[in-house]
C-alpha positions as CSV (number, residue, x, y, z in Angstrom):
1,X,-22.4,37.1,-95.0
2,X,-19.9,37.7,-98.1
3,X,-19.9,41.1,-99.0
4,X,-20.1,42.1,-102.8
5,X,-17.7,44.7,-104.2
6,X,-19.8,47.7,-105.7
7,X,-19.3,47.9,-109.5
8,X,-16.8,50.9,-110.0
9,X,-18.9,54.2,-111.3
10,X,-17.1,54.6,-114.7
11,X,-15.3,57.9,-115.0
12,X,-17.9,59.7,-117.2
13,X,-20.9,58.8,-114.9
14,X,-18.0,59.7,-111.8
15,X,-18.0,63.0,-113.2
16,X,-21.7,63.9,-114.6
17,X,-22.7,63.0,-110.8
18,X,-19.8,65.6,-109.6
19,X,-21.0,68.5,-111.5
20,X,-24.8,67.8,-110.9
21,X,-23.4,67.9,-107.0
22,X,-21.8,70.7,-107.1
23,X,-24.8,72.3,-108.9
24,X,-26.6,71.4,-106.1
25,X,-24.5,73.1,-103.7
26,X,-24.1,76.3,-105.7
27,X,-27.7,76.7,-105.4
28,X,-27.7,76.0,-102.0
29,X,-25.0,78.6,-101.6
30,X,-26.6,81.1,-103.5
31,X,-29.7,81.0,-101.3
32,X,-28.2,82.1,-98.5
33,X,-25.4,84.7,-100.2
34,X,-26.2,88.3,-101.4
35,X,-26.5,87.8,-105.4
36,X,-28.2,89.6,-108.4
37,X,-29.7,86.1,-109.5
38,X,-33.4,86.0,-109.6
39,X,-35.2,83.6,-106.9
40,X,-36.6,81.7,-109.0
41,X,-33.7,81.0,-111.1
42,X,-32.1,80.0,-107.7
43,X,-35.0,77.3,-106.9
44,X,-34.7,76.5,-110.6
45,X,-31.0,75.3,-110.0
46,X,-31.3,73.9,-107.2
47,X,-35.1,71.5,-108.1
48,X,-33.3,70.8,-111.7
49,X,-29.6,69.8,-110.3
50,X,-31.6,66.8,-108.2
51,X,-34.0,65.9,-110.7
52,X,-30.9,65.4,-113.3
53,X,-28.8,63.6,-110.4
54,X,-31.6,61.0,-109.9
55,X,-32.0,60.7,-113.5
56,X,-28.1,59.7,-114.2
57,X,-27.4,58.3,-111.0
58,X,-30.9,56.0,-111.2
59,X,-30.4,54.8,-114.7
60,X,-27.3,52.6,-112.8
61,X,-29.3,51.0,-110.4
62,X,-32.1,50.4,-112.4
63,X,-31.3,51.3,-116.4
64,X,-33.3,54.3,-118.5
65,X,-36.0,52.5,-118.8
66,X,-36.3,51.9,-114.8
67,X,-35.3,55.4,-113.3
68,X,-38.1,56.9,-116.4
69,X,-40.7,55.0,-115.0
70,X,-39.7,56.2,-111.4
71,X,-39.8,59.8,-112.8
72,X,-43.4,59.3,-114.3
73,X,-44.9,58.0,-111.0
74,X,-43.6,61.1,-109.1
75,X,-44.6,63.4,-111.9
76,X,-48.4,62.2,-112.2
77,X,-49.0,61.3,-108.5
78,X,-47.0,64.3,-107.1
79,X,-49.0,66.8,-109.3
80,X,-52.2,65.3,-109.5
81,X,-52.0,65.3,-105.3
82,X,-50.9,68.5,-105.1
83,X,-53.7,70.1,-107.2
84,X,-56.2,68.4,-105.3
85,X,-54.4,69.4,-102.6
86,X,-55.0,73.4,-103.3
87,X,-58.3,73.2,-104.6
88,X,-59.9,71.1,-101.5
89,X,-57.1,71.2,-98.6
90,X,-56.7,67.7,-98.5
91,X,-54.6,65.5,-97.7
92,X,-51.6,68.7,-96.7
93,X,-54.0,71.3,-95.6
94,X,-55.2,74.8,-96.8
95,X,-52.7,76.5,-98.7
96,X,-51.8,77.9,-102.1
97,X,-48.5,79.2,-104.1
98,X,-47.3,82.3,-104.6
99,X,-44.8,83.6,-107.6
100,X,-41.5,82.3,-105.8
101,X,-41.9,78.8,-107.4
102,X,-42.2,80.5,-111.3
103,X,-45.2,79.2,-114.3
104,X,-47.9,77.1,-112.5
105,X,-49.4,73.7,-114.2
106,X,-52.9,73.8,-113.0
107,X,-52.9,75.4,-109.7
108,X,-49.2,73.8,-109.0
109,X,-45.5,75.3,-110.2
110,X,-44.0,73.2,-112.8
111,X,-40.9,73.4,-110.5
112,X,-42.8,71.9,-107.5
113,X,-43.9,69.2,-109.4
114,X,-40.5,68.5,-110.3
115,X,-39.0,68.6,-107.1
116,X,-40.5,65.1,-106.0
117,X,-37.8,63.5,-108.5
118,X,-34.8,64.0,-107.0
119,X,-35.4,64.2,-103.7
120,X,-38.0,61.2,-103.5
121,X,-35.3,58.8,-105.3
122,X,-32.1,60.0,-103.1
123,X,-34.8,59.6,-100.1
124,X,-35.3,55.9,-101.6
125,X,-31.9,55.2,-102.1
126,X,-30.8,56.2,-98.4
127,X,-33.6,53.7,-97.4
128,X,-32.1,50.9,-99.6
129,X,-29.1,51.6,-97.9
130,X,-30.4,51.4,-94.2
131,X,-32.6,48.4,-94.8
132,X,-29.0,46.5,-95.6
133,X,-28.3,47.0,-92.2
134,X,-30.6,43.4,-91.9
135,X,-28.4,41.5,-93.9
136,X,-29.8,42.2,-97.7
137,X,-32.2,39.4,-96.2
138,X,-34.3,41.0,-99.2
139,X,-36.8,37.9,-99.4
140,X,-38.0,38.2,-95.9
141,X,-38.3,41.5,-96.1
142,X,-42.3,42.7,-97.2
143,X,-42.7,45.1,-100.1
144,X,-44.3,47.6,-97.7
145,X,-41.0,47.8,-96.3
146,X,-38.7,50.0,-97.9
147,X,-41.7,52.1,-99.0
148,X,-42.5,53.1,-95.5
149,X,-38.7,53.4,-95.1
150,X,-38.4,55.5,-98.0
151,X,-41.5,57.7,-96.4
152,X,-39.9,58.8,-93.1
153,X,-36.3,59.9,-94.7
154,X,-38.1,61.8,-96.9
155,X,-40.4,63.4,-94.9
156,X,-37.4,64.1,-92.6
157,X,-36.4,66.4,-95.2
158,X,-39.7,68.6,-95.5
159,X,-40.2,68.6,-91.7
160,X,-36.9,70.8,-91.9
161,X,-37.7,72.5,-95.5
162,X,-41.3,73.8,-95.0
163,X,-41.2,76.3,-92.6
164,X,-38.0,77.8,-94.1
165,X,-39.9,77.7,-97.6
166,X,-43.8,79.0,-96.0
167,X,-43.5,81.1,-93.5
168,X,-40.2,83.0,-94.1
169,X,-40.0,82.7,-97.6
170,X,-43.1,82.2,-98.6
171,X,-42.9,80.2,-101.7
172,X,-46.5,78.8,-100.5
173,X,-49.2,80.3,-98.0
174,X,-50.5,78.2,-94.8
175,X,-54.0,80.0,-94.9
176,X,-54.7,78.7,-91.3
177,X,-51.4,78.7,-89.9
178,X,-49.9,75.7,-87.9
179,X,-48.0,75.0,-85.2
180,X,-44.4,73.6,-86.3
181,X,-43.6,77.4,-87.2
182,X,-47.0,78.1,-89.0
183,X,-46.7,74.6,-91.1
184,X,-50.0,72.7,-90.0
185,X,-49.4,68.5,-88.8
186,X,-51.8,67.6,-91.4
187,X,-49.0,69.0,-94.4
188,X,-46.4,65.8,-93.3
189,X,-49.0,63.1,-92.9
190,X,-50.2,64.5,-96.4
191,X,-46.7,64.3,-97.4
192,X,-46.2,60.7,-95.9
193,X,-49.1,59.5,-97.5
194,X,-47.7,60.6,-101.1
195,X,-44.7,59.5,-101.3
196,X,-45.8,56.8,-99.7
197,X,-48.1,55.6,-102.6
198,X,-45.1,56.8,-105.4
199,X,-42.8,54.4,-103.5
200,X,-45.1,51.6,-103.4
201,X,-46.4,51.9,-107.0
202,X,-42.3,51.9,-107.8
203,X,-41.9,49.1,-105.7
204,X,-44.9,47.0,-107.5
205,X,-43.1,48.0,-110.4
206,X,-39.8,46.5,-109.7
207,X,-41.5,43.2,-108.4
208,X,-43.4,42.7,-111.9
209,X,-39.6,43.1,-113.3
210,X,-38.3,40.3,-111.0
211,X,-37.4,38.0,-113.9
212,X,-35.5,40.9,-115.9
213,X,-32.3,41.8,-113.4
214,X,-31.6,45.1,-113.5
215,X,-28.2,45.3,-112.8
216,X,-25.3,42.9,-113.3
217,X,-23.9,43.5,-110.4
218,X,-23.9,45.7,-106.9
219,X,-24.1,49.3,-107.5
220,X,-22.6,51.9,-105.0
221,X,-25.1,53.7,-103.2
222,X,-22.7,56.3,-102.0
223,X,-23.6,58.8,-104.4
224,X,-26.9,58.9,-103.2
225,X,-26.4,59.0,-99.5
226,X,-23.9,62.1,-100.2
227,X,-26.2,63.7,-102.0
228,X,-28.9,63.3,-99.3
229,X,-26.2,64.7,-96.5
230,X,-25.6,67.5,-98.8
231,X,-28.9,68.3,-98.3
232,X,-29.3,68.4,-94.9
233,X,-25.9,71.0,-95.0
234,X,-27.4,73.1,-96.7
235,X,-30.7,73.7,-94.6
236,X,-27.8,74.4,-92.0
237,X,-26.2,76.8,-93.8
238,X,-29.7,78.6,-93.8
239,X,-28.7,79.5,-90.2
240,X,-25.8,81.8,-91.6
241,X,-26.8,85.7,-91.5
242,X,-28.6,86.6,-94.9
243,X,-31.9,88.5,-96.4
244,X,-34.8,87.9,-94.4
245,X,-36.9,89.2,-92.0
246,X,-35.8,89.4,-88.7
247,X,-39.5,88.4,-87.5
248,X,-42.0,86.5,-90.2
249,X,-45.7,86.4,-89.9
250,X,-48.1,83.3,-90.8
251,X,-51.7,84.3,-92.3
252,X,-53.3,83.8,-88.8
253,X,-51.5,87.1,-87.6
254,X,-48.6,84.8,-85.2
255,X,-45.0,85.8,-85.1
256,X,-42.3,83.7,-85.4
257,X,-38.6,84.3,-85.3
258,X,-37.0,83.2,-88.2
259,X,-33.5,82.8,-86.7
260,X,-35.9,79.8,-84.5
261,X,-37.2,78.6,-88.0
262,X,-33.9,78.5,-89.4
263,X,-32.2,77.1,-86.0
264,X,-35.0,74.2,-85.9
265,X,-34.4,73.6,-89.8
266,X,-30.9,72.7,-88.9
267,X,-31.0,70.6,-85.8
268,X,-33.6,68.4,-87.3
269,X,-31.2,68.1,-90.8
270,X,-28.1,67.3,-88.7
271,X,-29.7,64.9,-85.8
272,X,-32.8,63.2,-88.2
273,X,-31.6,63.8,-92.1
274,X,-28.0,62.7,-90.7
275,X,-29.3,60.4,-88.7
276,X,-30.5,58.6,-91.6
277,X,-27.6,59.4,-93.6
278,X,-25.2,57.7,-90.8
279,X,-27.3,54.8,-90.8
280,X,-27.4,54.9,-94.7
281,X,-23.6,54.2,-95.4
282,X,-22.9,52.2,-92.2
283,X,-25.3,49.9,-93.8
284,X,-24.1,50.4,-96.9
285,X,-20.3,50.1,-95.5
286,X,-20.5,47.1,-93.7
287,X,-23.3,45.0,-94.9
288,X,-23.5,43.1,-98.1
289,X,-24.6,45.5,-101.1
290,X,-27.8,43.9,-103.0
291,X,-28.6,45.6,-106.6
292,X,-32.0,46.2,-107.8
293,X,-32.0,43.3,-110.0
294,X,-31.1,41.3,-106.7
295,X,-34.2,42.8,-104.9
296,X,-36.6,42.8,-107.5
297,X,-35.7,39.1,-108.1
298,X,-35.5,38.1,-104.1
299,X,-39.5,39.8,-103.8
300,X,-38.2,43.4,-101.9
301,X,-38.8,46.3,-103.6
């Protein structure tokens, strides 16, 4: 199959996405480096840095108007899941938040609810770029498909995040405990389930727009997929020597190690969330690119 050059990211968007990177990383840094700067302010950086990436780097793949829409699903399904989520356990499991994640809406931190943007559209976008590995067949492909897609690279990344962010820094409380380092099962097929359902209503959205392309031409997806590595690099550099307890304790009373916390964090970012990554610009790399006006007009979304 031809491959289609990428349109070139012009030089202002080249460097927007730069400095919303290397925000990223200096929050990732700070985390795990001795610093005056309030907690918070560090979870602030780093939830805001991703949330403006997807922002600029979705409104080239699918214009403002697109990438807005893709920001309101996650905003209204994210929170409105999460606050049931605290008030009746379901679908995550029993838990609540504590001041680490700053204001709450409801029972949820503003921050939290924000954190589904940018991580849920690099977590689609590294899904786009893996499902190119078939050929950009996009028409054969059923809408389900990159939404389920979409679902496991993201939960990839919570499967290493949660216990880091419970149990030994306790931005949110297990209240019964669990057993992937005091995160219950039921959290990721709660977390499945949601994205899942933002990622399909995006997808519906994209296949009512079928007649209106969204993008002259192939965009690069590379940004993205960086981004999304980046990630993963920096739940490894939690394994680096830094403030925390040498042993962390889960409301049930069991102790855990959190050098294993951290340890397990990193080998699932470097052999899953890289995994995907790999997979995510080999197929971007070597396959024919297909923008979203492509998709959205061939039926996959």
């Amino acid at each position: 199959m031809e491959k289609l050059a990428a349109a070139p990211i012009r030089p202002t968007i080249r460097l927007a996405l730069g400095l919303l990177l290397a925000c990223y990383l200096g929050a990732r840094i700070l985390e795990v480096a001795s610093s005056p700067v309030p907690r918070t302010a560090i979870v602030a950086l780093d939830v805001l840095s991703a949330m403006a990436f997807a922002l600029v780097d979705g409104a080239r793949h699918y214009r403002l108007r697109g990438i807005l829409v893709f920001t309101a699903i996650c905003i209204v399904v994210g929170n409105l899941i999460e606050n049931v989520g605290v008030m009746t356990g379901f679908p995550f499991g029993r838990y609540y938040f504590v001041e680490l994640m700053g204001p709450k809406l409801f029972h949820v931190p503003v921050l939290l609810g924000l954190a589904y943007i940018g991580m849920a559209y690099v977590s689609w976008t590294v899904a786009r770029a893996i499902l190119s590995n078939f050929g950009g067949a996009a028409a054969e492909v059923p809408i389900v498909a990159l939404p389920l897609a979409a679902s496991f690279v993201m939960v990839a990344w919570d499967l290493a995040q949660d216990p880091v962010w419970a149990t030994v820094l306790h931005g949110w409380t297990w209240r019964d405990g669990g057993p992937w380092f005091g995160v219950p099962i039921s959290n990721y097929l709660g977390w499945f389930g949601t994205v899942f359902t933002i990622y399909l209503l995006f997808a519906l959205y994209l296949r009512r727009r079928r007649q209106l392309p969204l993008a002259a031409q192939p965009v690069s997806m590379n940004p993205a997929i960086f981004f999304y590595a980046l990630c993963a690099a920096g739940n490894v550099l939690q394994t680096l020597p830094h403030a925390v307890p040498a042993v962390v304790q889960d409301p049930t009373g069991k102790q855990w190690l959190a050098a294993d916390i951290t340890a397990a964090s990193a080998l699932v970012s470097v052999f899953v969330m890289g995994g995907f990554a790999t997979l995510a610009w080999i197929g971007h790399s070597t396959h024919r690119t297909t923008g979203p006006g492509e998709e959205s007009s061939k039926g996959m979304s």
